[in-house]
KOLGUDREN-448237 format. One record per residue: residue number from 1; residue in one letter; chain; x, y, z of N, C-alpha, C in turn. Coordinates in pm, whole numbers, padded with zeros to 5 digits. Example, Ala and Ser with C-alpha at 12.3 -4.5 7.8 and 13.67 -1.06 7.14 Angstrom:
KOLGUDREN-448237
GUVEX resi resn chain   n_c1   n_c2   n_c3  ca_c1  ca_c2  ca_c3   c_c1   c_c2   c_c3
GUVEX    1    a     A  01319 -00569  00780  01230 -00450  00780  01320 -00330  00780
GUVEX    2    s     A  01285 -00225  00708  01367 -00106  00714  01290  00003  00787
This chain:
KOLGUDREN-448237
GUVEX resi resn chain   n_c1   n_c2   n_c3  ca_c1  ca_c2  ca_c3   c_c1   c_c2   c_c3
GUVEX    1    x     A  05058 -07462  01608  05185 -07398  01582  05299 -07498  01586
GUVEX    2    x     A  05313 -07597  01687  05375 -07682  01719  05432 -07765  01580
GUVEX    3    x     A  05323 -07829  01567  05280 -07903  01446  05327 -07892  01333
GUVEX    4    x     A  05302 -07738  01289  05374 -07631  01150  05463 -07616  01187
GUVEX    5    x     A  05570 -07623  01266  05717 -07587  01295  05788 -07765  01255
GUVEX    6    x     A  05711 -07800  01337  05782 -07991  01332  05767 -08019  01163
GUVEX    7    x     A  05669 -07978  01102  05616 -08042  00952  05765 -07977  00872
GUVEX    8    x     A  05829 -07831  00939  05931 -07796  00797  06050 -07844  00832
GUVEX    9    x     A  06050 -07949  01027  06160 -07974  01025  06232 -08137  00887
GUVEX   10    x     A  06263 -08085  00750  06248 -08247  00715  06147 -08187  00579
GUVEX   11    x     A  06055 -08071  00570  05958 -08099  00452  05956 -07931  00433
GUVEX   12    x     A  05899 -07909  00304  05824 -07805  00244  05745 -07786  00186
GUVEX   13    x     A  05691 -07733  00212  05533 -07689  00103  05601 -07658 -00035
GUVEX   14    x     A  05658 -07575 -00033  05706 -07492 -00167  05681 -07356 -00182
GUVEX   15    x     A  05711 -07260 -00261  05645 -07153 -00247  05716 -07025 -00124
GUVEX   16    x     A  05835 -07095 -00037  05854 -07014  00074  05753 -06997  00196
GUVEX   17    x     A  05678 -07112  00153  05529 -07061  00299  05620 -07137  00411
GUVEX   18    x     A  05552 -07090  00553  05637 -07121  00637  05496 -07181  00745
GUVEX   19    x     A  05383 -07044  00706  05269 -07028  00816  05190 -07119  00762
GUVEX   20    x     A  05113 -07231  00837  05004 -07264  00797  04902 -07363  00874
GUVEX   21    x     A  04781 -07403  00874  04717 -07501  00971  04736 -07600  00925
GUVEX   22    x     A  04664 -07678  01047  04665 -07860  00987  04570 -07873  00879
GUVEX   23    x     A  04473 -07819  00860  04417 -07861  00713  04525 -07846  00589
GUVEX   24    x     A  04597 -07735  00604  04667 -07743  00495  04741 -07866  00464
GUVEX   25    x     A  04835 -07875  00603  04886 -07971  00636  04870 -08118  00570
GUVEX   26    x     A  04742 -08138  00646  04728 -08291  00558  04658 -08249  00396
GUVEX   27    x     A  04610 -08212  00351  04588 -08162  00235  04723 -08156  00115
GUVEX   28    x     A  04880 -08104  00192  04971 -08061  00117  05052 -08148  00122
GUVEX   29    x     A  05077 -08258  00221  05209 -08309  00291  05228 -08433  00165
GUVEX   30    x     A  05359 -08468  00126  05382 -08540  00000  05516 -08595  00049
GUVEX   31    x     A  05561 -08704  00065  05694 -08797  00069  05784 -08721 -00023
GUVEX   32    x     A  05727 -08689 -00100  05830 -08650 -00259  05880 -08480 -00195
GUVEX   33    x     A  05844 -08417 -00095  05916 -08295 -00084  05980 -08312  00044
GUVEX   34    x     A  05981 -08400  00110  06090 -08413  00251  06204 -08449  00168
GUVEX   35    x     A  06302 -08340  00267  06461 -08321  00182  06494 -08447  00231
GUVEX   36    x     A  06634 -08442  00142  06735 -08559  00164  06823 -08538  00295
GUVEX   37    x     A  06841 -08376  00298  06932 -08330  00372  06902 -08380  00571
GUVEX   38    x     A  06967 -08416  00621  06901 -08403  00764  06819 -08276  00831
GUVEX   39    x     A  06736 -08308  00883  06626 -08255  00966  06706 -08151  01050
GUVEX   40    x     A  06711 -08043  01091  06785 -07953  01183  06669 -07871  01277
GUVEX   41    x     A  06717 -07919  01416  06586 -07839  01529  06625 -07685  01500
GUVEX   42    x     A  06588 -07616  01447  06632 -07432  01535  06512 -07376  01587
GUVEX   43    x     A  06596 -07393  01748  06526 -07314  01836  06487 -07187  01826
GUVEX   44    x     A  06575 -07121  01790  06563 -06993  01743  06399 -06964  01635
GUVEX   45    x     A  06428 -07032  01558  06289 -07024  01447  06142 -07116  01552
GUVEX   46    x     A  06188 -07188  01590  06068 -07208  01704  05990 -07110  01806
GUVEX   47    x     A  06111 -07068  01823  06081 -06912  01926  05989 -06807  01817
GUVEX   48    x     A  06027 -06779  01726  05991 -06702  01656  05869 -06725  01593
GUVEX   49    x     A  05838 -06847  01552  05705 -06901  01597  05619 -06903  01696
GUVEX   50    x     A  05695 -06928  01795  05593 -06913  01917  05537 -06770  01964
GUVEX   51    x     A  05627 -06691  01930  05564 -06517  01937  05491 -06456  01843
GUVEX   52    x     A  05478 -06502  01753  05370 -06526  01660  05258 -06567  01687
GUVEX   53    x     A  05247 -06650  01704  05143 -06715  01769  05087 -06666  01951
GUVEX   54    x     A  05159 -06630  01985  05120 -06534  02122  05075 -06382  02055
GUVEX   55    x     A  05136 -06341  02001  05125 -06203  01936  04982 -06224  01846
GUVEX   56    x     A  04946 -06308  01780  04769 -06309  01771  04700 -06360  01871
GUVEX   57    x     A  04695 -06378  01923  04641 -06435  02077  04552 -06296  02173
GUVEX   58    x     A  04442 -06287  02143  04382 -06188  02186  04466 -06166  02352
GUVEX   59    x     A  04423 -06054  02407  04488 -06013  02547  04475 -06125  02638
GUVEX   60    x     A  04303 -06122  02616  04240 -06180  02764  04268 -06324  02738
GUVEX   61    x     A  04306 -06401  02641  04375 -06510  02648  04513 -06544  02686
GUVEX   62    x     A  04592 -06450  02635  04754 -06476  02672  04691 -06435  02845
GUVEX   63    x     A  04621 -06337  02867  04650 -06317  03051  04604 -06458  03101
GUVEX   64    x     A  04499 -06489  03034  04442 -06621  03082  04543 -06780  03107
GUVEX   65    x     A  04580 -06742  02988  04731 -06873  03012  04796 -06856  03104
GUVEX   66    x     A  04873 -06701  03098  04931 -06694  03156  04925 -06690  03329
GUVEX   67    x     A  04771 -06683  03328  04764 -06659  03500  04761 -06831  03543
GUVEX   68    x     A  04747 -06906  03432  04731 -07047  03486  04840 -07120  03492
GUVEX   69    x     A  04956 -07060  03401  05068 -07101  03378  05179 -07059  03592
GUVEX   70    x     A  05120 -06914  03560  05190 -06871  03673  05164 -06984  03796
GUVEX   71    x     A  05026 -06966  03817  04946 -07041  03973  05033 -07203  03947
GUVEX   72    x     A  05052 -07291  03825  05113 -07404  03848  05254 -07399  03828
GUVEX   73    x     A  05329 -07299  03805  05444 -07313  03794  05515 -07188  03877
GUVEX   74    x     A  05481 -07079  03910  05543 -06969  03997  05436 -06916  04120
GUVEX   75    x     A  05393 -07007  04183  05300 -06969  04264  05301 -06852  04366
GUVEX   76    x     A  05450 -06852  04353  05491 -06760  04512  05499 -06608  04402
GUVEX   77    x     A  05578 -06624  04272  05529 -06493  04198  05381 -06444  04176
GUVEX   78    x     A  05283 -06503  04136  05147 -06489  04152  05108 -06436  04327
GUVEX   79    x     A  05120 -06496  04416  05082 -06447  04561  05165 -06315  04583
GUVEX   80    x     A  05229 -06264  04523  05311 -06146  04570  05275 -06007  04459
GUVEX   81    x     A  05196 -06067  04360  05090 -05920  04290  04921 -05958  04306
GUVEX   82    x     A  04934 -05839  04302  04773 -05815  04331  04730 -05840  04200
GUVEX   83    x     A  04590 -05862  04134  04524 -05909  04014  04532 -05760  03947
GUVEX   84    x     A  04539 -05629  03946  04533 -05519  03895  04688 -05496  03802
GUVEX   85    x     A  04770 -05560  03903  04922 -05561  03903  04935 -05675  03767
GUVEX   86    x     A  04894 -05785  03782  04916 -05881  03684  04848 -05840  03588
GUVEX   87    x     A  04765 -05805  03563  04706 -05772  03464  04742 -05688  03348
GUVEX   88    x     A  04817 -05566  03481  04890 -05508  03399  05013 -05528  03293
GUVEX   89    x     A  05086 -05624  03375  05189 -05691  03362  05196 -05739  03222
GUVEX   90    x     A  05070 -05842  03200  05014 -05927  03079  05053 -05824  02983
GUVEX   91    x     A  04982 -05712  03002  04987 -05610  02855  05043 -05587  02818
GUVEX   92    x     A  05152 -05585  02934  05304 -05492  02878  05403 -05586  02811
GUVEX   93    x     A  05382 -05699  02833  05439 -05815  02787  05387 -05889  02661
GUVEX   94    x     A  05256 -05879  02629  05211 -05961  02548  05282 -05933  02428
GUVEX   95    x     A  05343 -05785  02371  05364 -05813  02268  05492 -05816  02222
GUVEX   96    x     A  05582 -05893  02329  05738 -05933  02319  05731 -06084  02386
GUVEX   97    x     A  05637 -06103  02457  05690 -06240  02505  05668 -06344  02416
GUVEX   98    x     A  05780 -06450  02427  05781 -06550  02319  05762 -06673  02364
GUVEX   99    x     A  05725 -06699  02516  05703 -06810  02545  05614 -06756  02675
GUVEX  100    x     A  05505 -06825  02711  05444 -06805  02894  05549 -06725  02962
GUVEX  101    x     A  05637 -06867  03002  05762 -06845  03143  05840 -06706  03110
GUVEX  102    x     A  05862 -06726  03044  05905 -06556  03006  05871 -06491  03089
GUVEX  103    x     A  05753 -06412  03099  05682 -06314  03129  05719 -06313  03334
GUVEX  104    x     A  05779 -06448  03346  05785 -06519  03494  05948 -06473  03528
GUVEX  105    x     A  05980 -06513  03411  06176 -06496  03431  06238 -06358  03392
GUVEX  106    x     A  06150 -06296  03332  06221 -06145  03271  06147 -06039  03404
GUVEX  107    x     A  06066 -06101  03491  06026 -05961  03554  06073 -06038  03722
GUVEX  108    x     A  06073 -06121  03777  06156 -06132  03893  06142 -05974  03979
GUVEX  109    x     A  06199 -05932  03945  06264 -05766  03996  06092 -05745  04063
GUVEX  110    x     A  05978 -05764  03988  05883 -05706  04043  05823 -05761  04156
GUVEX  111    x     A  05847 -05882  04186  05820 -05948  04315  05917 -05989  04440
GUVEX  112    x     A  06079 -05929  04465  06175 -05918  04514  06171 -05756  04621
GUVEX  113    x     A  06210 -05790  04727  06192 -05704  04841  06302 -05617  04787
GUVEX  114    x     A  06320 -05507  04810  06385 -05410  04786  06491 -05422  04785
GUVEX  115    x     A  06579 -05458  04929  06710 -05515  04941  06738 -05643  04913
GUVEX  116    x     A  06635 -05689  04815  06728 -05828  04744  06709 -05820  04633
GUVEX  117    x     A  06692 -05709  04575  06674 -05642  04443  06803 -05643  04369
GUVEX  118    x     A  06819 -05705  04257  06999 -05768  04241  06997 -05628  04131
GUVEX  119    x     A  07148 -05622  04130  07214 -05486  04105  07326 -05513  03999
GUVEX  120    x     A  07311 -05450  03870  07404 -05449  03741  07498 -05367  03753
GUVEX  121    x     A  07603 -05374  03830  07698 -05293  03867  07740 -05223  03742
GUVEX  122    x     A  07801 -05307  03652  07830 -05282  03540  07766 -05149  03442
GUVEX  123    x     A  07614 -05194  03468  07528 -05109  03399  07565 -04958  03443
GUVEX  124    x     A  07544 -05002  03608  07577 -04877  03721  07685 -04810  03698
GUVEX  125    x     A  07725 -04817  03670  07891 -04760  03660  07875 -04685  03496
GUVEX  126    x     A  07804 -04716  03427  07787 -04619  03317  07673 -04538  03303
GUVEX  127    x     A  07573 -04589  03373  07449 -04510  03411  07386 -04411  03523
GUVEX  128    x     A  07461 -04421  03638  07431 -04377  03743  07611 -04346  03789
GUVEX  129    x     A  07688 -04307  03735  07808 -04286  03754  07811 -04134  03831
GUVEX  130    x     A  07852 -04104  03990  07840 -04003  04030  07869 -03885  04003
GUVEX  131    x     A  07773 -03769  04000  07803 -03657  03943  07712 -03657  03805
GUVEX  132    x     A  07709 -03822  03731  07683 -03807  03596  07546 -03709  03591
GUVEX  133    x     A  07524 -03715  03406  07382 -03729  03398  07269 -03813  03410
GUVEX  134    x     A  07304 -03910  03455  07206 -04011  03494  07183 -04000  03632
GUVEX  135    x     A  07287 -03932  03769  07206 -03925  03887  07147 -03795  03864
GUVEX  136    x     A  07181 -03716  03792  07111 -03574  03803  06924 -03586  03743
GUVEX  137    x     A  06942 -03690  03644  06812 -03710  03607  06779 -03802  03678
GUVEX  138    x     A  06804 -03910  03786  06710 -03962  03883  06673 -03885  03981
GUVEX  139    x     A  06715 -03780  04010  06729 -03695  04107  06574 -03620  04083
GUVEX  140    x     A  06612 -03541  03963  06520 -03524  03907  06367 -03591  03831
GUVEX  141    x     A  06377 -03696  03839  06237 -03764  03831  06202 -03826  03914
GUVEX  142    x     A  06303 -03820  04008  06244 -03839  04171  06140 -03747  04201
GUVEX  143    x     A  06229 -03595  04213  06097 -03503  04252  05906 -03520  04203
GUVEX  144    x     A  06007 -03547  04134  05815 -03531  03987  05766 -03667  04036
GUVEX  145    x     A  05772 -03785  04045  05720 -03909  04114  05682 -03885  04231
GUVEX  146    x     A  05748 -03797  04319  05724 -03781  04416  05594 -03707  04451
GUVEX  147    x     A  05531 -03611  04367  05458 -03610  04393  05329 -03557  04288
GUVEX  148    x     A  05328 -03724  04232  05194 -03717  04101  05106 -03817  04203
GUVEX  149    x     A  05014 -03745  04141  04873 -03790  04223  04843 -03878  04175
GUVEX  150    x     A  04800 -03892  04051  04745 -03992  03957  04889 -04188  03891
GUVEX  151    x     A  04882 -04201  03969  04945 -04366  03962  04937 -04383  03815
GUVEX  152    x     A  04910 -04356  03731  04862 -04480  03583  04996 -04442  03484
GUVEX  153    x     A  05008 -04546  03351  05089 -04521  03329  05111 -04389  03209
GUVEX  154    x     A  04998 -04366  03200  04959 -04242  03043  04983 -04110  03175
GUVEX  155    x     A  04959 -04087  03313  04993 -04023  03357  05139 -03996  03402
GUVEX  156    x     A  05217 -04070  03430  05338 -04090  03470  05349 -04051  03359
GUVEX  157    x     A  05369 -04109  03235  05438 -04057  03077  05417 -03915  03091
GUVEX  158    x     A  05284 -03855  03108  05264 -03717  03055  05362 -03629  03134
GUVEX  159    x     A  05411 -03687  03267  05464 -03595  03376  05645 -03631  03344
GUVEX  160    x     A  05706 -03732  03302  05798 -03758  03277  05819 -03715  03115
GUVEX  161    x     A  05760 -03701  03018  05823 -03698  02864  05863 -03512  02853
GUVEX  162    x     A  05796 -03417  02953  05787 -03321  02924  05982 -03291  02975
GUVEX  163    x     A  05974 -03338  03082  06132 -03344  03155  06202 -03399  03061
GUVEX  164    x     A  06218 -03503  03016  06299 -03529  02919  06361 -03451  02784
GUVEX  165    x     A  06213 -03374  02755  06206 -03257  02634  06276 -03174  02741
GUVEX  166    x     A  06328 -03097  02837  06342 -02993  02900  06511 -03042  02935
GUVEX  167    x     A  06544 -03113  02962  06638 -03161  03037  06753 -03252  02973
GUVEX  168    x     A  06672 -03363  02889  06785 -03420  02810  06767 -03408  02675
GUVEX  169    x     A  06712 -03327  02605  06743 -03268  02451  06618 -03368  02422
GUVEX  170    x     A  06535 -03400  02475  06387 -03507  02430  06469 -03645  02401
GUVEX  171    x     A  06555 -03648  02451  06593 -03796  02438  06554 -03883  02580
GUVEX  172    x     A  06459 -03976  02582  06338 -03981  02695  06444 -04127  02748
GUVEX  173    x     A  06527 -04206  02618  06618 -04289  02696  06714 -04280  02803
GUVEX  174    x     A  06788 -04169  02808  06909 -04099  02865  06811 -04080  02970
GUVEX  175    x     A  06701 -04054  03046  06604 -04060  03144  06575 -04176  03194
GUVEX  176    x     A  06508 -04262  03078  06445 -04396  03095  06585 -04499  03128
GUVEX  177    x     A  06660 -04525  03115  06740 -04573  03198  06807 -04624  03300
GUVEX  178    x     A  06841 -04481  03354  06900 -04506  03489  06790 -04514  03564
GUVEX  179    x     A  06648 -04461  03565  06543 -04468  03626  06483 -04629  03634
GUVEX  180    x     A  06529 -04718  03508  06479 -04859  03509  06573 -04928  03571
GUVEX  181    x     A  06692 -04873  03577  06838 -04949  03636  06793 -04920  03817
GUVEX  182    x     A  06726 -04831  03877  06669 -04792  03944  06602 -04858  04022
GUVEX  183    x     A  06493 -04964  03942  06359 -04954  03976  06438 -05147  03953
GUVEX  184    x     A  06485 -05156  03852  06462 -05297  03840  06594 -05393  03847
GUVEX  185    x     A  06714 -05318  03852  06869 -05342  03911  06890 -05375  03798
GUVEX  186    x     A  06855 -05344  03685  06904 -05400  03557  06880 -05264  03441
GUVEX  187    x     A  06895 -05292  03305  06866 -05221  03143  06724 -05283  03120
GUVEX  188    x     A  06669 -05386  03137  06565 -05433  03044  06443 -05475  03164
GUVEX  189    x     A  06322 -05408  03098  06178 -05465  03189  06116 -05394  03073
GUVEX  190    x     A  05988 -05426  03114  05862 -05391  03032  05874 -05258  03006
GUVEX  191    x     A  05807 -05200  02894  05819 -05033  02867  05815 -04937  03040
GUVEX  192    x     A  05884 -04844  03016  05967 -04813  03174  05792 -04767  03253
GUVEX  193    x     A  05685 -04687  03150  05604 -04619  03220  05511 -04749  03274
GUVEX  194    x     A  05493 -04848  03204  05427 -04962  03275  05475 -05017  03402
GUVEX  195    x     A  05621 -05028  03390  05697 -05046  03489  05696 -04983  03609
GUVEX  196    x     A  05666 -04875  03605  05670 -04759  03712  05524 -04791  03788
GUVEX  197    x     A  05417 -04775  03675  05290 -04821  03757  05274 -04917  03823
GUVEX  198    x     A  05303 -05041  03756  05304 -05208  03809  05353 -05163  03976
GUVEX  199    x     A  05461 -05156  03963  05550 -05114  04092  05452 -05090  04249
GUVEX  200    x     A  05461 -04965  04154  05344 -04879  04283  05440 -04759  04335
GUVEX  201    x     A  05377 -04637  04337  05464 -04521  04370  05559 -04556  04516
GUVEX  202    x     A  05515 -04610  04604  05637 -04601  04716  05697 -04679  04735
GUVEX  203    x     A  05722 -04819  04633  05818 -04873  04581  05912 -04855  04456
GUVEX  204    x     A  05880 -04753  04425  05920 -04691  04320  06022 -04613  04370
GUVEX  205    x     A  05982 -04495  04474  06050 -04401  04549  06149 -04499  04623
GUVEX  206    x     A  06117 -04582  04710  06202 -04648  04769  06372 -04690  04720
GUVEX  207    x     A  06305 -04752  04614  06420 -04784  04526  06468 -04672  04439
GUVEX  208    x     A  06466 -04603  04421  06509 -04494  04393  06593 -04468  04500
GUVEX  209    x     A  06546 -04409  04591  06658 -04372  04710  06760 -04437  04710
GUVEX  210    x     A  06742 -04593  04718  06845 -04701  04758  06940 -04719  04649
GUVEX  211    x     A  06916 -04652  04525  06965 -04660  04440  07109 -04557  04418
GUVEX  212    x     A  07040 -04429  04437  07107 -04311  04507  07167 -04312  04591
GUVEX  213    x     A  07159 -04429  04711  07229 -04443  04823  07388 -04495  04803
GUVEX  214    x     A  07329 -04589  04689  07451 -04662  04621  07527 -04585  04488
GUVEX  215    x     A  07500 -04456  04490  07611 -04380  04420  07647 -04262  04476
GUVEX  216    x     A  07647 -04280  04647  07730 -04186  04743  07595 -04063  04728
GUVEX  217    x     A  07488 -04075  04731  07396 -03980  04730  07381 -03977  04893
């Protein structure tokens, strides 16, 4: 991948191709089509390459990198999930993450003790605004978390999408939200029902409360 990104910094095949291996590579590569123009890095199109290339990457390989990536570079994140937990993690990620570390720097929240769980005030203040509809629906998918038997995340969905249809006109975001602002002090983590499982129900509840605590609940 590397390789095919560096070859168009400076050259082209022709044709608009962008994707291709090293056979092509040396097979196609010609002095006569490297521009005149200077060479320009974009990171951006690198990235976009690189999720490409993760995004065909069967599961049990990206988990595989990624658990090796973690153990030499986030060791103390790896010691603080269990292998059921990471695993999960992998899935929910594989098909947005655009680099390993990613998967290390976007979830933080899941290996952070409760009270050092950092907090988007900002977010808070439009999501969990007292009185709003966002504490009335944490309130409310508190109850229902509170007490599902079954942990997984196709269960959690089945017990949460019906509330959403009942409560916020089936709009499952206006739910999913303040419940992730909740759980993860922020707008953005892995799809919310993965999120919820990874967790584990009485860290889930926990933060919830503390969450509620912090909008005069």
């Amino acid at each position: 991948m590397l390789c095919n990104f560096l070859a168009l910094n400076g050259w082209s095949p022709g044709g608009d191709l962008e994707r291709f291996d090293l056979d092509f590579l040396k097979k196609s590569f010609d002095l006569s089509r490297v521009l005149k123009t200077p060479a320009k890095f974009d990171r951006a199109k690198l990235l976009a390459f690189n999720l490409d290339s993760i995004q065909a990457m069967p599961l049990e390989q990206f988990e595989r990198r990624c658990r090796a990536h973690g153990e030499a570079f986030h060791p103390d994140f790896m010691r603080r999930l269990a292998p059921e937990q990471f695993r999960a993690l992998c899935a929910a990620s594989h098909p947005r993450s655009k680099t390993l570390d990613e998967l290390f720097r976007s979830n933080r929240f899941l290996v952070v003790a409760d009270d050092a769980l950092p907090w988007d005030a900002k977010a808070a203040s439009k999501l969990l605004s007292p009185g709003g509809p966002g504490e009335r629906h944490l309130r409310g998918v508190r109850t229902i978390l509170a007490s599902q038997r079954e942990w997984t995340a196709p269960a959690i969905e089945a017990e949460l999408k019906p509330y959403a249809d009942r409560e916020a006109g089936g709009k499952l975001g206006d739910v999913a939200q303040p419940l992730r602002l909740a759980v993860s002090g922020g707008t953005v983590s892995p799809p919310i029902f993965d999120t919820l499982a990874i967790l584990g129900q009485s860290t889930v509840l926990a933060r919830i409360d503390r969450a509620l605590a912090r909008v005069g609940g």
